[in-house]
N, C-alpha and C positions, 0 to 999 in steps of 0.2 A: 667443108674441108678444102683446105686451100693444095694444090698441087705447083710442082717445080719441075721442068728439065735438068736434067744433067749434060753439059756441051762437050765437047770431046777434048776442049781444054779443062774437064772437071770443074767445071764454073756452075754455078746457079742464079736464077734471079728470083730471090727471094718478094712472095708476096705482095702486093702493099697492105695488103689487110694484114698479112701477119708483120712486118715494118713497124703499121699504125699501133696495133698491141702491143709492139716491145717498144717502142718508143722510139725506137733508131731511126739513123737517115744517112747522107751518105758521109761515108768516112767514117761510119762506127766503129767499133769490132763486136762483134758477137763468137761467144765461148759452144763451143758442141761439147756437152756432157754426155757420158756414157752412163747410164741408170739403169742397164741390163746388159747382158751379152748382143750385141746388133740392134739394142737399141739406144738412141741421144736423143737428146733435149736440144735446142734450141735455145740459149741464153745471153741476153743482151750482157756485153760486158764495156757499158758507156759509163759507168759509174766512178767518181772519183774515191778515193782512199777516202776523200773529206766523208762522204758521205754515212760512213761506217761508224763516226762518231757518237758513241752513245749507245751503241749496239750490244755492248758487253755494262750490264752494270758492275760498278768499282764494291769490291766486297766492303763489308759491315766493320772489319778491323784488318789489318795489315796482316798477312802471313809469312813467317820467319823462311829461309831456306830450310834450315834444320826439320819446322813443319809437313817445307813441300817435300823434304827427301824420303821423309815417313812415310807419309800419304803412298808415296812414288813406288816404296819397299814391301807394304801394307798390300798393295794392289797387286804386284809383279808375285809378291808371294802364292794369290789366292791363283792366279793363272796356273801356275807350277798343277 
């Protein structure tokens, strides 16, 4: 388990073991997620948009607005 200080300028120096695991270095940014009440994650946020590409595959045929509004009414109904 890696540990950090807190400086009175609320600064930290993060790691280099955990650095080496996320990949960063300096001039990253890294993202602090919230994943409980008081608790965060730690996530490297060096990634470009490029990188996303291909991450959603493209559906099997096109879906009309008229479709998406149904689905949209369909759903919002069953929450009621």
């Amino acid at each position: 388990m890696s540990t950090a200080t807190l400086t009175t300028k609320g600064q930290i120096t993060i790691p280099a073991v955990v650095r080496a695991a996320l990949g960063i270095s300096t001039g990253d940014k890294v993202d602090f997620v919230e994943v409980e009440p008081g608790r965060f994650e730690l996530v490297a946020a060096t990634q470009s948009v490029t990188a996303l590409k291909g991450l959603v595959r493209k559906g099997a045929e096109p879906v009309s607005i008229e479709a998406m509004n149904a689905a949209i009414a369909a759903a919002g109904a069953q929450d009621k």
